[in-house]
VOMIDO-815214 format. One line per 3 residues: number of its first residue (from 1); for each residue x, y, z of N, C-alpha, C. Coordinates in steps of 0.05 Angstrom, whole numbers, padded with zeros to 5 digits. Each point is the difference from the previous one (the first is absolute). Example, Ala and Ser with C-alpha at 12.3 -4.5 7.8 and 13.67 -1.06 7.14 Angstrom:
# residues 2
1 = 00264:-00114:00156:-00018:00024:00000:00018:00024:00000 ~ -00007:00021:-00014:00016:00024:00001:-00015:00022:00014 .
# end
This chain:
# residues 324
1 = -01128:-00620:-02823:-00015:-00005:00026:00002:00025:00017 ~ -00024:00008:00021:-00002:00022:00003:00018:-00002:00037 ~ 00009:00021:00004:00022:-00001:00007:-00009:-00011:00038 .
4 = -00030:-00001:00011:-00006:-00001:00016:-00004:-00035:00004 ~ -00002:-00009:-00026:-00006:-00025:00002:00027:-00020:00004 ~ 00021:00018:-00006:00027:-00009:00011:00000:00002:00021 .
7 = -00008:00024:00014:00001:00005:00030:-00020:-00036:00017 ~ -00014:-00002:-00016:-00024:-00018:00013:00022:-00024:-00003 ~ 00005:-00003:-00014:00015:-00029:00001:00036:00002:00011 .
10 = 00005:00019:00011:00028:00004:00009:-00020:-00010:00031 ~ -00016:00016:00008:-00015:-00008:00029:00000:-00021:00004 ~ -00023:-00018:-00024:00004:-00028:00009:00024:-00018:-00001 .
13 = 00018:00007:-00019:00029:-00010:00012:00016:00004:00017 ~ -00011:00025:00006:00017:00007:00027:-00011:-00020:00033 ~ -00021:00003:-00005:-00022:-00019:00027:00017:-00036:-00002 .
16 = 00005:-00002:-00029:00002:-00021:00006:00032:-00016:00001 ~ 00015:00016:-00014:00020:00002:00007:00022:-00007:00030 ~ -00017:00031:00009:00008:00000:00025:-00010:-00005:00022 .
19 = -00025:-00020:-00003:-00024:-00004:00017:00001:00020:00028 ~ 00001:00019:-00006:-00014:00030:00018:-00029:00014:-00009 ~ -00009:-00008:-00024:-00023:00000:-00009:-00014:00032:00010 .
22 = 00032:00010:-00010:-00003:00040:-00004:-00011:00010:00022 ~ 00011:-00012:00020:00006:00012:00031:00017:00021:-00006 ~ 00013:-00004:-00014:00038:00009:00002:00007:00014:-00031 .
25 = 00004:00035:00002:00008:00015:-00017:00020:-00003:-00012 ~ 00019:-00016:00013:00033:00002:-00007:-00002:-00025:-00024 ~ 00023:00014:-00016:00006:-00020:-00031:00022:-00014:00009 .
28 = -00012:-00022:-00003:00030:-00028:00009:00010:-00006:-00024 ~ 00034:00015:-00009:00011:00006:-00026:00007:-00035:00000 ~ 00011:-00016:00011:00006:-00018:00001:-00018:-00031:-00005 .
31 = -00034:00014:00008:-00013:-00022:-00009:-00006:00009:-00033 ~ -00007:00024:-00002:00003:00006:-00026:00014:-00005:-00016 ~ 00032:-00006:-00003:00023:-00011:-00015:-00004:-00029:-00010 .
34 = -00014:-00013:00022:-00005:-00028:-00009:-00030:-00009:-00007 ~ -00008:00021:-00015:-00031:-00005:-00018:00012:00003:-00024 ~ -00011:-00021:-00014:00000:00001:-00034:-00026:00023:-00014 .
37 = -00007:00007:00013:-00021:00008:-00021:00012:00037:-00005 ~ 00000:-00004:-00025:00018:00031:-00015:-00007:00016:00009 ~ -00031:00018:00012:00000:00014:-00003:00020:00008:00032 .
40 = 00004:-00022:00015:00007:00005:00026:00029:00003:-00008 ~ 00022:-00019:-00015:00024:00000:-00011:00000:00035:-00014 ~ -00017:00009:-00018:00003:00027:-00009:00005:00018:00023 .
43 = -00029:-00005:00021:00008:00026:00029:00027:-00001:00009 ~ 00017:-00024:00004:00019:-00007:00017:00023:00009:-00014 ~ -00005:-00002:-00030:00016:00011:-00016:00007:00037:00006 .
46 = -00027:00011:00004:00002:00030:00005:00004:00003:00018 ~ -00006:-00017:00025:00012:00008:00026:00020:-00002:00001 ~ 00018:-00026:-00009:00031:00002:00001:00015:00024:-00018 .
49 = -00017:00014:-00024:00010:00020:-00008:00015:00023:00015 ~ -00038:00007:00015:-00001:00012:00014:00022:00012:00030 ~ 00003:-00033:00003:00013:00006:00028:00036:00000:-00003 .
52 = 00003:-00013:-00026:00026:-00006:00000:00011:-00031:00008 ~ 00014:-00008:-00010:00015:-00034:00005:-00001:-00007:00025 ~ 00023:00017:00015:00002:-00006:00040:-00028:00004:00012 .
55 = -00011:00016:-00006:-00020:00013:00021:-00025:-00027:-00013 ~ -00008:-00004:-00021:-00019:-00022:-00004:00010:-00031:00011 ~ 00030:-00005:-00002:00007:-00026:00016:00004:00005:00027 .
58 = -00001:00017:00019:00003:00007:00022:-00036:-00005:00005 ~ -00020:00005:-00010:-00024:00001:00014:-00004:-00037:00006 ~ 00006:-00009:-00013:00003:-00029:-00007:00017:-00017:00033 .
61 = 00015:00011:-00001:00016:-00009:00026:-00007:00019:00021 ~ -00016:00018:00004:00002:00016:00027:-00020:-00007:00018 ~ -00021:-00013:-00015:-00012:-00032:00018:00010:-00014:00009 .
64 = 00013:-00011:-00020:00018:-00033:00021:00012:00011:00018 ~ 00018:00028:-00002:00012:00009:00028:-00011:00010:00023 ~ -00023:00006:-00012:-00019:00020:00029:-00005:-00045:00014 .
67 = -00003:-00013:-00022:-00020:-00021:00018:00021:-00016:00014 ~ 00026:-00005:-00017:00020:-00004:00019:00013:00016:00031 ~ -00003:00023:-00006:-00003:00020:00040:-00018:-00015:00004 .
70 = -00028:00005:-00009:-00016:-00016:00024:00002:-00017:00013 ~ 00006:-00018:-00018:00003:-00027:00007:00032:-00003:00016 ~ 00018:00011:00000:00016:00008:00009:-00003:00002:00032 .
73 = -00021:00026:00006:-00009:00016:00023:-00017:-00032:00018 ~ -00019:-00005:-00029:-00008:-00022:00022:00007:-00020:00007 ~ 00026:-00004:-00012:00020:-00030:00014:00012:00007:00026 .
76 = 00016:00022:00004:-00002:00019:00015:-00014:00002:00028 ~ -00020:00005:-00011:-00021:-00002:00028:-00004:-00015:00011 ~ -00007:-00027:-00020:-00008:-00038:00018:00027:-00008:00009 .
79 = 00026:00010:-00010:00029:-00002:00014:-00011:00011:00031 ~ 00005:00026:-00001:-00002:00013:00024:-00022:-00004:00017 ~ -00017:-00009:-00009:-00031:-00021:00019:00002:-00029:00007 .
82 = 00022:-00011:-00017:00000:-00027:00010:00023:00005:00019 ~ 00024:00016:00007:00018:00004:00009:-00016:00007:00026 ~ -00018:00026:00011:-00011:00010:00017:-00020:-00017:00010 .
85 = -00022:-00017:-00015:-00015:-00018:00005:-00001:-00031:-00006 ~ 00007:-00004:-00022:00004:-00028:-00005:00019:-00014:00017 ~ 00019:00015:00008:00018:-00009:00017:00009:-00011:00026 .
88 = -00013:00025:00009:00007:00013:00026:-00031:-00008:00018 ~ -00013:-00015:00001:-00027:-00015:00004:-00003:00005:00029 ~ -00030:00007:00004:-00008:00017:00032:-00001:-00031:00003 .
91 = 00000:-00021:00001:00002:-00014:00020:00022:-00011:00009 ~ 00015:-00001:-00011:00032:00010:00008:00011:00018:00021 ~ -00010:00021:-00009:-00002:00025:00028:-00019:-00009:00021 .
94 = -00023:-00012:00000:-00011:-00004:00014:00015:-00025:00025 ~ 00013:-00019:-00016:00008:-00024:00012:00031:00010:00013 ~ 00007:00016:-00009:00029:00014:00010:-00009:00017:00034 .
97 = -00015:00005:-00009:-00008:00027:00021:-00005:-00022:00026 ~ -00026:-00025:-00011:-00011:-00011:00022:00025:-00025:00013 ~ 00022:-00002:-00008:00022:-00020:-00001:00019:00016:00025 .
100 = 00000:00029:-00012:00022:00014:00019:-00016:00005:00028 ~ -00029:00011:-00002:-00013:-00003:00018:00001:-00022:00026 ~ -00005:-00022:-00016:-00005:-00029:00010:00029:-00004:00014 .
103 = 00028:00001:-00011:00020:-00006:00003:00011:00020:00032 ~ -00011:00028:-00009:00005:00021:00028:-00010:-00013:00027 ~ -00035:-00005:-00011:-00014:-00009:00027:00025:-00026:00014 .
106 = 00000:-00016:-00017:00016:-00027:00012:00023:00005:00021 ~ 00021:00023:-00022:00015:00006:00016:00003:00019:00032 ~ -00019:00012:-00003:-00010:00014:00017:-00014:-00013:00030 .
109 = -00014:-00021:-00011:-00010:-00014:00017:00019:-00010:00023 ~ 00024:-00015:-00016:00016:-00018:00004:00018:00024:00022 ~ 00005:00025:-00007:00020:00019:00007:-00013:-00001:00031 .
112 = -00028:00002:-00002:-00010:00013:00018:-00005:-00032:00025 ~ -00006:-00017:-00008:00009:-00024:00017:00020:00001:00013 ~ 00022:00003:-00017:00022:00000:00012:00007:00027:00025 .
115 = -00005:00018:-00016:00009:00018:00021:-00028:00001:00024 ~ -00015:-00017:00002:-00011:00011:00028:00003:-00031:00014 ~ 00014:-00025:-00018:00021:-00015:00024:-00020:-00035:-00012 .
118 = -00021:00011:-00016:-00017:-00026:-00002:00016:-00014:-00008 ~ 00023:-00004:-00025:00013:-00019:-00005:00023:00012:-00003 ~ 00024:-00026:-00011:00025:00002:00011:00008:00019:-00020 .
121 = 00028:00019:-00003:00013:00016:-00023:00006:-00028:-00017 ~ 00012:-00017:00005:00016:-00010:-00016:-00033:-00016:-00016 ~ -00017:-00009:00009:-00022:-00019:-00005:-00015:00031:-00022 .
124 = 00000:00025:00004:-00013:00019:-00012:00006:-00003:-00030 ~ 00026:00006:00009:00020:00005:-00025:-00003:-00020:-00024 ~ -00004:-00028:-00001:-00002:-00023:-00009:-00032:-00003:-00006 .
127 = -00016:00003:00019:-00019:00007:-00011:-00012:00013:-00023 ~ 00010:00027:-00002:00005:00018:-00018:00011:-00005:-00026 ~ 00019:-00023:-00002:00016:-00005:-00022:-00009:-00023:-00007 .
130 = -00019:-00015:00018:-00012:-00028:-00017:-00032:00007:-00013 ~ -00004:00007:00013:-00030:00020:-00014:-00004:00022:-00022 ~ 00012:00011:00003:00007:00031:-00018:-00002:-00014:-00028 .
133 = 00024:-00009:00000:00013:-00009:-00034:-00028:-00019:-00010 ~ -00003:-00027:00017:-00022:-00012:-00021:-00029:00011:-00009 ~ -00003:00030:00024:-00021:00008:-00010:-00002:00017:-00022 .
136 = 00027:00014:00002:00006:00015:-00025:00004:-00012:-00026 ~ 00010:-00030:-00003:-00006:-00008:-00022:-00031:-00011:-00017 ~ -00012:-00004:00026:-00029:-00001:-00008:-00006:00021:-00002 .
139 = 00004:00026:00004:-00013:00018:-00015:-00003:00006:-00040 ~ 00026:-00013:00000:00010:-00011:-00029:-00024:-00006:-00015 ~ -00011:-00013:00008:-00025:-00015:-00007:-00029:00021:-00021 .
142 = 00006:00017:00019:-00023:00018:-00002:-00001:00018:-00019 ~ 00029:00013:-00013:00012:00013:-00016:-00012:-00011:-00027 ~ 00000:00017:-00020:-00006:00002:-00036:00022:-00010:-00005 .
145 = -00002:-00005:-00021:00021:-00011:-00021:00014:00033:-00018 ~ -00001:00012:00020:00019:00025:-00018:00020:00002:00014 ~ 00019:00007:-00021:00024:00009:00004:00012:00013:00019 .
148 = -00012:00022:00011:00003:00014:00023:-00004:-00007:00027 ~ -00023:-00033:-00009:-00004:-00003:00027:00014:-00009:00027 ~ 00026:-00014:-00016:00027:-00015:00021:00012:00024:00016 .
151 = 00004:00023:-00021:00017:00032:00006:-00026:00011:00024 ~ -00023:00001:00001:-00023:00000:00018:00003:-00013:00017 ~ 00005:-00027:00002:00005:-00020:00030:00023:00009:00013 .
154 = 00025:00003:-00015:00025:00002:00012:-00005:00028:00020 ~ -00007:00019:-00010:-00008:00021:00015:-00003:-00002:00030 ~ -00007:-00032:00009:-00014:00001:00029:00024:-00012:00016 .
157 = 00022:-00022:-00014:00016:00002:00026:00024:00023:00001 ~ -00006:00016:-00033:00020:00023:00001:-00007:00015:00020 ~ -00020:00005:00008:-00007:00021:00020:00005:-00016:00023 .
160 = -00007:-00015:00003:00005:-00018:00031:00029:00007:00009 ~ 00024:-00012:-00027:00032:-00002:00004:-00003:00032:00004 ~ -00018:00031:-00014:00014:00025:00012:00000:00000:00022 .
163 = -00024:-00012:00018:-00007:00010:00020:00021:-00013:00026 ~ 00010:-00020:-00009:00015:-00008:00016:00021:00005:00002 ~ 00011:00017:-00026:00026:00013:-00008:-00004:00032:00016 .
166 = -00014:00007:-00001:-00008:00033:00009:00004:-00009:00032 ~ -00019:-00022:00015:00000:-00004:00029:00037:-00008:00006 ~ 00015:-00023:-00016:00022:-00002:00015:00019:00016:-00001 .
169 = 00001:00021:-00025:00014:00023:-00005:-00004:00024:00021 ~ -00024:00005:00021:-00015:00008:00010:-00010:00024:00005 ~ -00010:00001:-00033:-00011:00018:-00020:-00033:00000:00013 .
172 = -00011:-00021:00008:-00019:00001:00009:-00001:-00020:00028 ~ -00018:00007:00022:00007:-00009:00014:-00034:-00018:-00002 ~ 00007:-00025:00017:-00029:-00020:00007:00025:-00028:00021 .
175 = -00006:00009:00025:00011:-00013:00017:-00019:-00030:00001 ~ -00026:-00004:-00015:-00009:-00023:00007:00013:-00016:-00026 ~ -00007:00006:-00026:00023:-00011:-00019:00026:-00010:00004 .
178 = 00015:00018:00022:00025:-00009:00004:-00011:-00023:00019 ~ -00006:-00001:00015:00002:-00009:00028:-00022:-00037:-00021 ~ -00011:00002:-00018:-00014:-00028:-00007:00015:-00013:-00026 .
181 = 00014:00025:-00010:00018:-00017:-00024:00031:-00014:00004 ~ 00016:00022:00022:00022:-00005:00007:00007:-00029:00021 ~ 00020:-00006:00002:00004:-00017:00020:00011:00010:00028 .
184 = 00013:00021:-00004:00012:00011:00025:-00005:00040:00009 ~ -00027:00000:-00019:-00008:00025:00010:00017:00018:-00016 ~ 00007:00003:-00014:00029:00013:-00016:-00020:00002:-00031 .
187 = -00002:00034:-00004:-00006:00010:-00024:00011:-00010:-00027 ~ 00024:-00002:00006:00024:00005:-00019:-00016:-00038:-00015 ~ 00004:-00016:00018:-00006:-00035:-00004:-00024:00009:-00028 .
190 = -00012:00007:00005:-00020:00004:-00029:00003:00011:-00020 ~ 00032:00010:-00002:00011:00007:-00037:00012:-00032:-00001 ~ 00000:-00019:00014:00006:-00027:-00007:-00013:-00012:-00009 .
193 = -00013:-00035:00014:-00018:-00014:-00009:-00027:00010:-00010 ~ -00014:00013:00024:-00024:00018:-00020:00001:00012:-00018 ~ 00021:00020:-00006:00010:00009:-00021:00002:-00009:-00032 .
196 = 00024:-00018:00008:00000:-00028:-00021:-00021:-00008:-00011 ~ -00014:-00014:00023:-00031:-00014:-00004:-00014:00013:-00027 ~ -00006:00025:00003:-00024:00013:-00011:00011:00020:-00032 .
199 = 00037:-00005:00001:00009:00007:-00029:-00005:-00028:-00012 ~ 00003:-00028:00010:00003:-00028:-00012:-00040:-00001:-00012 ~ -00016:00011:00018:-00024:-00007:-00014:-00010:00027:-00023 .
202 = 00018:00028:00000:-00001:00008:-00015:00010:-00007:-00027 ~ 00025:-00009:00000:00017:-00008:-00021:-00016:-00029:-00018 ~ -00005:-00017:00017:-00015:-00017:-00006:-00030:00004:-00009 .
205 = -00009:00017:00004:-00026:00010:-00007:-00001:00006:-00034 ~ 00027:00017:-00006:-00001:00022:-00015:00016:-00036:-00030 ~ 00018:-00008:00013:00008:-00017:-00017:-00010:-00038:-00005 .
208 = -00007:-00005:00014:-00017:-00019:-00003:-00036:-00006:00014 ~ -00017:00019:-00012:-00027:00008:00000:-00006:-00024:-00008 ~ -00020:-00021:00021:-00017:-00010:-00003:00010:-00026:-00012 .
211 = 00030:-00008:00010:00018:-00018:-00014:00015:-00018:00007 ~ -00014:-00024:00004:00013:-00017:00020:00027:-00002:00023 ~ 00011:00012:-00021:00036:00010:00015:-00005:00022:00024 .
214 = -00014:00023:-00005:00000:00013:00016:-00025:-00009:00032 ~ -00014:-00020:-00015:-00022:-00003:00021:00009:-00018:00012 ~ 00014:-00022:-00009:00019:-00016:00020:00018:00009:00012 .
217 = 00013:00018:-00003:00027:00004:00024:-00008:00023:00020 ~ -00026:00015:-00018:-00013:00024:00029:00000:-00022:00016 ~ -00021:-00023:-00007:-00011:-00027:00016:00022:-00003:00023 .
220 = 00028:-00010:-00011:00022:00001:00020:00000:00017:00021 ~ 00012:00019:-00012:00000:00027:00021:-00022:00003:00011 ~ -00021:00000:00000:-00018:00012:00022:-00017:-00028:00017 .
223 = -00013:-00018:-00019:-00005:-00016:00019:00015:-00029:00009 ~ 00025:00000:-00015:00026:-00017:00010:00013:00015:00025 ~ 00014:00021:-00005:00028:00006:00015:-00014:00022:00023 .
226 = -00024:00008:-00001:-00023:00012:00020:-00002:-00024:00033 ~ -00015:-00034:-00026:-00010:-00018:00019:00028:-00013:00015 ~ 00026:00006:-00020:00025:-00015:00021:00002:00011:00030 .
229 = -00006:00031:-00006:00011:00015:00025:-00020:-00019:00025 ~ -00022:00019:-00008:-00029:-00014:00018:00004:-00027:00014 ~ 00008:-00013:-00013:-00004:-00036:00002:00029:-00006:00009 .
232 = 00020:00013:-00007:00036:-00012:00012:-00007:00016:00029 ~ -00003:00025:00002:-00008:00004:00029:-00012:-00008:00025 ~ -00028:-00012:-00011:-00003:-00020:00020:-00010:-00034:00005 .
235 = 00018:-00010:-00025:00001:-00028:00001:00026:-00007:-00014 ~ 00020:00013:00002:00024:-00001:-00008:00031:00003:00014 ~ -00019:00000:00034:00025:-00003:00013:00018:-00026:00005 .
238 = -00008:-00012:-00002:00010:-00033:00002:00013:-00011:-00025 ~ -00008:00017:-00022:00006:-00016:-00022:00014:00016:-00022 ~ 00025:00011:00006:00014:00022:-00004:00012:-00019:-00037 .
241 = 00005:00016:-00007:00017:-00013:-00031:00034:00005:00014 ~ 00006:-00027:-00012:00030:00002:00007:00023:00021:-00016 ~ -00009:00004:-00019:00014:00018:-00014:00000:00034:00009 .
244 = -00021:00003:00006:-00015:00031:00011:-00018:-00010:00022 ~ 00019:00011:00027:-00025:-00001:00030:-00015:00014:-00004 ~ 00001:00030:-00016:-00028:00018:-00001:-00024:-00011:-00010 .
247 = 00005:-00025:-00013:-00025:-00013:-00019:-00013:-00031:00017 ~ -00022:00003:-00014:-00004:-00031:00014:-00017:-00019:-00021 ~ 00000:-00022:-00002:-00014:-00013:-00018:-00027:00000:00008 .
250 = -00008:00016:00015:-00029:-00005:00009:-00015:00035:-00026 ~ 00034:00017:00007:-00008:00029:-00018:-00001:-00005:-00023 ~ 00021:-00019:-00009:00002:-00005:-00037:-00020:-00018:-00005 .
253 = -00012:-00017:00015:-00024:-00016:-00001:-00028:00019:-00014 ~ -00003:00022:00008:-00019:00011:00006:00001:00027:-00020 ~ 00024:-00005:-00010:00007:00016:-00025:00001:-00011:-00015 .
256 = -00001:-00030:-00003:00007:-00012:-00033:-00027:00000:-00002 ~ -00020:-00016:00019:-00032:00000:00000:-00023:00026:-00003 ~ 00016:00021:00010:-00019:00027:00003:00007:00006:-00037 .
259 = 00021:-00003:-00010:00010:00004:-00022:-00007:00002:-00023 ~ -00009:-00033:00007:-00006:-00028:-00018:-00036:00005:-00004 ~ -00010:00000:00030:-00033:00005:-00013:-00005:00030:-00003 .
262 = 00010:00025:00001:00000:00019:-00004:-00002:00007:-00036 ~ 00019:-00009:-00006:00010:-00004:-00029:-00026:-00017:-00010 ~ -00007:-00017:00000:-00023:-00019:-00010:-00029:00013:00002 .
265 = -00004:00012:00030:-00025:00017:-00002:-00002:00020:-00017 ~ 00023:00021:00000:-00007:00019:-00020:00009:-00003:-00036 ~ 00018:-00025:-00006:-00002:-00005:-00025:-00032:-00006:-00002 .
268 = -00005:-00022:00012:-00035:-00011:00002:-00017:00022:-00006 ~ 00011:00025:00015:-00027:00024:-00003:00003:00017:-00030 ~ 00029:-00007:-00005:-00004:00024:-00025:-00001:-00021:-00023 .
271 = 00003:-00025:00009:-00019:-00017:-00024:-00028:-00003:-00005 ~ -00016:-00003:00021:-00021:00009:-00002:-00014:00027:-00004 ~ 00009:00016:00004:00000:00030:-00016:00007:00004:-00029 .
274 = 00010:-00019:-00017:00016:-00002:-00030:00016:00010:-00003 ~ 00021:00013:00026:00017:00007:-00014:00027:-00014:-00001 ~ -00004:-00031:00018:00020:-00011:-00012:-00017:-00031:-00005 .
277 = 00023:-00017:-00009:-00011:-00026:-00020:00025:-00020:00007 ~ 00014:00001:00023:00023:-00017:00007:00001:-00024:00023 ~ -00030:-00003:00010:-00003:-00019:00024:-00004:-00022:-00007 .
280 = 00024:-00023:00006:00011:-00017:-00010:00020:-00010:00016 ~ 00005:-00029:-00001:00018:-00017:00010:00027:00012:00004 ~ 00006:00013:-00033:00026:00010:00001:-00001:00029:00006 .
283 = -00014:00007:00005:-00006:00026:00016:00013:00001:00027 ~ -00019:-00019:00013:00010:-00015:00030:00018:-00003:00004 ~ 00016:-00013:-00014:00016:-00012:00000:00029:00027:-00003 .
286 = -00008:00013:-00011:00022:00029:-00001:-00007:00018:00022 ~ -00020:00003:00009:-00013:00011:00026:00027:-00015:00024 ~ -00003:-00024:-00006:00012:-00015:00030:00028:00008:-00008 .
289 = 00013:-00004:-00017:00030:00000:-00004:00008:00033:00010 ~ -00025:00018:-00011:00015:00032:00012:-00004:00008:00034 ~ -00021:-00019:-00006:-00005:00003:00038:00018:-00018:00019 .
292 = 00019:-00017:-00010:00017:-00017:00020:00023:00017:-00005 ~ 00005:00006:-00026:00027:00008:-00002:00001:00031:00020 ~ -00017:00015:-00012:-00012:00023:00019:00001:-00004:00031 .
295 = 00003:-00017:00009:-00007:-00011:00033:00023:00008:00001 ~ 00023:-00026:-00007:00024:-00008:00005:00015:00028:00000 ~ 00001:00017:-00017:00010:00024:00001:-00002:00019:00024 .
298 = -00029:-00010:00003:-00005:00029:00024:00018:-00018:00023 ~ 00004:-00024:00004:00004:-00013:00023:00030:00008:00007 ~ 00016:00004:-00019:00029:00012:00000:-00004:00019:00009 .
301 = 00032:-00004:00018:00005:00025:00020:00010:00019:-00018 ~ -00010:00005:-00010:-00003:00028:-00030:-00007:00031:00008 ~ -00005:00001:00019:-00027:00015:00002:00011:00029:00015 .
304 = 00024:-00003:00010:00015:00019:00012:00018:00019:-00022 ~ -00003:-00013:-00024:00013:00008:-00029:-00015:00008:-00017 ~ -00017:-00008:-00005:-00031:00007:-00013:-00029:-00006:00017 .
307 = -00010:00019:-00012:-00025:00000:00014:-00020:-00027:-00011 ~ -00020:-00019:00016:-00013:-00020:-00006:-00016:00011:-00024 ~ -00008:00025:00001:-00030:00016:-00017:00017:00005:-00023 .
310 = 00026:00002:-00008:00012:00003:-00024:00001:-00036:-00006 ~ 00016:-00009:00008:00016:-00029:-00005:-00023:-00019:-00012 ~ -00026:-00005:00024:-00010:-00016:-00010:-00016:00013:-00028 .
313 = -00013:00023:00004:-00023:-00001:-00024:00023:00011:-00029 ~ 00021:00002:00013:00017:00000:-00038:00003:-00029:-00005 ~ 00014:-00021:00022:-00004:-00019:-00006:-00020:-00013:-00017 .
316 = -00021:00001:00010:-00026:-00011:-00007:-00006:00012:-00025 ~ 00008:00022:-00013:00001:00011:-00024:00011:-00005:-00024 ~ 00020:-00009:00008:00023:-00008:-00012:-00006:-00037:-00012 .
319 = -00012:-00005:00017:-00007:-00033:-00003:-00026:00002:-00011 ~ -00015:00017:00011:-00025:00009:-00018:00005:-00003:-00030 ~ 00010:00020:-00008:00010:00011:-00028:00005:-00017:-00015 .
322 = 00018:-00021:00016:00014:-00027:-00014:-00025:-00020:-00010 ~ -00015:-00005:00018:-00020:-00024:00009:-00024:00006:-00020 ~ -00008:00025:00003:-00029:00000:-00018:00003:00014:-00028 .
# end
């Protein structure tokens, strides 16, 4: 056979072989190895002559390794894209940004009430601490389901607790801050309860995201032990607790209740959002047991030993943890 007519039929085995259909100059030694037909076993025979033992089984594997880097490089990349993007989700940033925003104005507002006399310091201050927290956990709401996004929320009362740490240190100065958070005009008073306050909704942010435990005992702390002050102040003179004159059953009243529907509204909201599935009798029913026990605590003359903003919301944590 004349020697061109081999050439003609190496072509068409080659097209079909390697369905490139002689795009492509390059001899694939490896698809070649696994054709029966001799005259292709004869070439492979002279090429391996040719090349020597290593160097003909080396062409064989220096594919799989070039396609393994690739594939390598491109695991690689959707790592480092889902890390930079999959992750880290602009509406996350977006909901962080408009949270700390939202949270400044509030406080600010409130600062600025206070210091030009519209309402009382002590009424400011409480204000500030019954509002703040439940709005910040509704921001919860708004957040992706990524990973980063709780480490994104926490971000907003971290900055709140610097700012209050920088002012009572008095690293920075804002005389209306002092003058609407404090009780007695005294910088220093806001590395305390405010203080406290805004590491307990960090800590809680970062460790129970979106989780009944942590959304019930914020519940406590901000719109329980906020509404005692407000409400024992002025319908709580007459009706002092015998154990603690600082307290009155009209303040623990108004803390087991501010507590109790606080806790129910926002389980309610992040069940209807899907991200929880626990609204239920026995739900309620663990809701009430952390919010009485929670009362009774803050009602103890405790408070001169530990701070209320530590006691109760570990409390409530602690029974949390147990309960759900």
């Amino acid at each position: 056979m004349r020697w061109w007519k081999w050439w003609r039929r190496w072509r068409r085995w080659r097209r079909t072989a390697t369905g490139m259909k002689g795009r492509s100059r390059d001899l694939n030694i490896s698809q070649l190895c696994q054709c029966r037909s001799s005259h292709i076993i004869k070439f492979c025979g002279r090429r391996r002559r040719s090349l020597g033992k290593n160097q003909f089984e080396s062409l064989g594997s220096s594919r799989k390794r070039v396609g393994d880097r690739r594939r390598g490089g491109a695991v690689a990349a959707m790592s480092f894209q889902d890390l930079a993007i999959g992750s880290v989700q602009q509406q996350d940033l977006l909901v962080t940004f408009g949270a700390l925003v939202g949270s400044t104005a509030v406080v600010k507002t409130f600062d600025t009430l206070a210091d030009k006399g519209l309402i009382e310091q002590n009424l400011s201050r409480k204000l500030i601490h019954t509002t703040c927290g439940p709005l910040f956990i509704l921001s919860w709401l708004f957040f992706t389901q990524s990973q980063y996004a709780k480490l994104l929320s926490a971000v907003i009362p971290f900055l709140n607790g610097l700012r209050l740490f920088l002012i009572g240190n008095g690293a920075l100065v804002d005389a209306a801050a002092v003058k609407a958070v404090s009780r007695k005009g005294d910088r220093t008073e806001l590395l305390k309860g405010p203080f406290y306050y805004t590491i307990i909704l960090t800590i809680s942010t970062i460790v129970f995201w979106r989780d009944p435990t942590g959304i019930v005992a914020l519940s406590v702390m901000c719109g329980g032990d906020g509404l005692a002050d407000i409400v024992g102040r002025r319908l709580g003179q007459n009706n002092k607790l015998p154990y603690n004159p600082s307290k009155s059953v009209a303040g623990s009243t108004a803390m087991f209740l501010g507590s109790f529907l606080l806790s129910e509204f926002l389980l309610s909201a992040f069940t209807q959002f899907g991200f929880l599935d626990c609204m239920n009798a026995e739900t309620t029913t663990r809701v009430l047991i952390i919010c009485g026990i929670s009362t009774v605590l803050e009602s103890l003359p405790i408070n001169k030993i530990i701070d209320d903003n530590i006691s109760v919301p570990v409390a409530a944590l602690l029974l949390g943890y147990a309960l759900f």
